[in-house]
N, C-alpha and C positions, 0 to 999 in steps of 0.2 A: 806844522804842515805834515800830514801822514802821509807816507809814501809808500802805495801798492805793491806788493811781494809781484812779482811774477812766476807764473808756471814751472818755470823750472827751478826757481829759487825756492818755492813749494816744497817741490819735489826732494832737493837737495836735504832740505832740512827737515823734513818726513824723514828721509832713509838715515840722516844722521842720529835724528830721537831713536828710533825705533835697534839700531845699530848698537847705542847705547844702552838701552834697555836689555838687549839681548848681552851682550857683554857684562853687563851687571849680575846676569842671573847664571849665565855659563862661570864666572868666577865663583860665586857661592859654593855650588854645587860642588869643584872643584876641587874646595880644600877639604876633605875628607881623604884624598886619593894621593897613594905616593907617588913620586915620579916616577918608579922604578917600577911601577904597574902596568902590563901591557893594557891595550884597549883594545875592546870588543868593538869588532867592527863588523859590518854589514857589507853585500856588495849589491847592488842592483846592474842586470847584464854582464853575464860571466866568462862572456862567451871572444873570441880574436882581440880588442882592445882591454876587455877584462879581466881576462886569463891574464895580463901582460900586468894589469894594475894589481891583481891578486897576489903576481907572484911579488911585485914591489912590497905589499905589507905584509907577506905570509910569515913575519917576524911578529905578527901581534897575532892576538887570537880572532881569527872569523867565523864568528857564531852565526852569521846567517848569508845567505844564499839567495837571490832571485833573481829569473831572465822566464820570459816566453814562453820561450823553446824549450821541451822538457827533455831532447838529447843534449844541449849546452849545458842543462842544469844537471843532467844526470852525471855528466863528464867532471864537471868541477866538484859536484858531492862525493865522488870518489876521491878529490884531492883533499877535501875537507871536511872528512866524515862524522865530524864532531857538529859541523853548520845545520843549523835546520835549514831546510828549502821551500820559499814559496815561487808561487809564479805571480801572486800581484804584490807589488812593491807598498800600498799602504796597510795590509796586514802587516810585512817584515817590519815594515815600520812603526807596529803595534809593539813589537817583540820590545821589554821594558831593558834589559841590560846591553843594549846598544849605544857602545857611545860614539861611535863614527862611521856616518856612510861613503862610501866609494859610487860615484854614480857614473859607468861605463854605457850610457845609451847613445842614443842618436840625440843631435842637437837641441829640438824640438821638446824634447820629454826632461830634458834637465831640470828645466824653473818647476814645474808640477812639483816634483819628488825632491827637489829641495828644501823649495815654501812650505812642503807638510811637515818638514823632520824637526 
């Protein structure tokens, strides 16, 4: 007797493959790099919430820079003057030796710019 998956049980075990998969490929990569290696990190929105998460990692290296508003961005290019800056976040997210993004936006724009990275 076969018994029909339902919708969410779908779902559950779509996000579980796909979780997995992604886990298997982020470990490969991985072992090349010591632990004692800062990571390059990206921020997307730099600006009252991001300025606040920036300064949380400004122990690692932040190589890149984006928000909108090109005085937000101008302000934290001055903290971080080694970042390159863009103002749209899937160029930054072109950028190839990023290994961590910070995403400080508004609620709505987070899944966008995560699903691409």
């Amino acid at each position: 007797m076969s018994r029909r998956a339902t919708r969410r049980e779908f779902l559950h075990r779509s996000a579980l493959t796909a979780a997995g998969f992604w886990v298997a490929g982020t470990c490969a990569g991985a072992q090349g790099r010591s632990p004692n290696d800062k990571l390059n990190i990206g921020i997307v929105g730099v600006a009252s919430r991001g300025a606040a998460n920036a300064r949380s990692v400004a122990s690692e290296n932040i190589v890149a820079l984006c928000d909108v508003n090109d005085d937000h961005l101008a302000e934290a290019a001055k903290k971080y003057p080694q970042a390159k800056t863009y103002i749209d976040w899937r160029k930054m997210l072109d950028q190839k030796d990023i290994d961590a993004v910070v995403v400080s936006t508004t609620e709505h724009t987070h899944a966008p710019i995560i699903l691409y990275f």
